[in-house]
C-alpha positions in Angstrom: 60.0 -15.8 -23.8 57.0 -18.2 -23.0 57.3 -20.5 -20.2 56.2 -24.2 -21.4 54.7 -26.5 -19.2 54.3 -30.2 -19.4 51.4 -31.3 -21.1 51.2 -33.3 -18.1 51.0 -30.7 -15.2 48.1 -29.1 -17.4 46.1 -32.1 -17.5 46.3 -33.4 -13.9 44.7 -29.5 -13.2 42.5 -29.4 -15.8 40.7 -33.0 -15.0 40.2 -34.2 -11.2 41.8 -37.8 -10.7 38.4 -39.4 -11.0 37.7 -38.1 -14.8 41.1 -39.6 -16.4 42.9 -42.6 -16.4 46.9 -43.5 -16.1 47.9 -45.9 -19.4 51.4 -46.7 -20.1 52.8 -43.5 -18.1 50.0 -41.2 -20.0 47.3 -39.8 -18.9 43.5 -40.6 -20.8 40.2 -39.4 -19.7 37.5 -42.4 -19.1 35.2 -43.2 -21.4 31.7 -41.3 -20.5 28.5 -43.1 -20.7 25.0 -41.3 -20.1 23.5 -43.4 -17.9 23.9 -45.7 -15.4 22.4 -48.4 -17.0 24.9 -48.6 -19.6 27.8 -48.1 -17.8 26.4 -51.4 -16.1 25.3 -53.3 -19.2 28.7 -52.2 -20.6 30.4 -53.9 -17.0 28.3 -57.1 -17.7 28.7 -57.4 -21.5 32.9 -57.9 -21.0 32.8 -59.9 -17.3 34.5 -57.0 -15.3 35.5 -58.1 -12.0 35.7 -55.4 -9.0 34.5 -52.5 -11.1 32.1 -49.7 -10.5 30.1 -47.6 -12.2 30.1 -43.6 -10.6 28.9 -40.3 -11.6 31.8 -37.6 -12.4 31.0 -34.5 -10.7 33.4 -33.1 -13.3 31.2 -33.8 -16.6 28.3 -35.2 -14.7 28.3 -38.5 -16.9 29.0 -42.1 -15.7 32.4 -43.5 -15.9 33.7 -47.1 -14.7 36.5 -47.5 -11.9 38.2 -50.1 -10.1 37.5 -51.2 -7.1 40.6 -52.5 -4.6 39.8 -55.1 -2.1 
């Protein structure tokens, strides 16, 4: 008999916290940009408040995060 696992438990080892993103009790990776200047272009087209762009050591590609004050 196969042993199932959650889809979740797969994911949260398969991706490190900073390369997905919690939505409505799912997990979703982050959208990947190639550089950093359009991760930042992308932060200053919609008026993003307290975010961040970073590079993923995962996939080595710029994503956009939250930052808590």
């Amino acid at each position: 008999m196969i042993k199932q696992f959650p889809k979740k438990l797969i994911r949260e080892k398969k991706y490190p916290r900073c390369h997905y993103t919690k939505k409505r009790g799912k997990l979703k990776p982050k959208k990947p940009y190639n550089s950093l200047q359009a991760a930042e272009d992308f932060i200053k087209k919609h008026h993003l408040v307290n975010y961040k762009a970073y590079l993923c050591p995962y996939c080595n590609k710029w994503h956009i995060g939250f930052i808590k004050e």
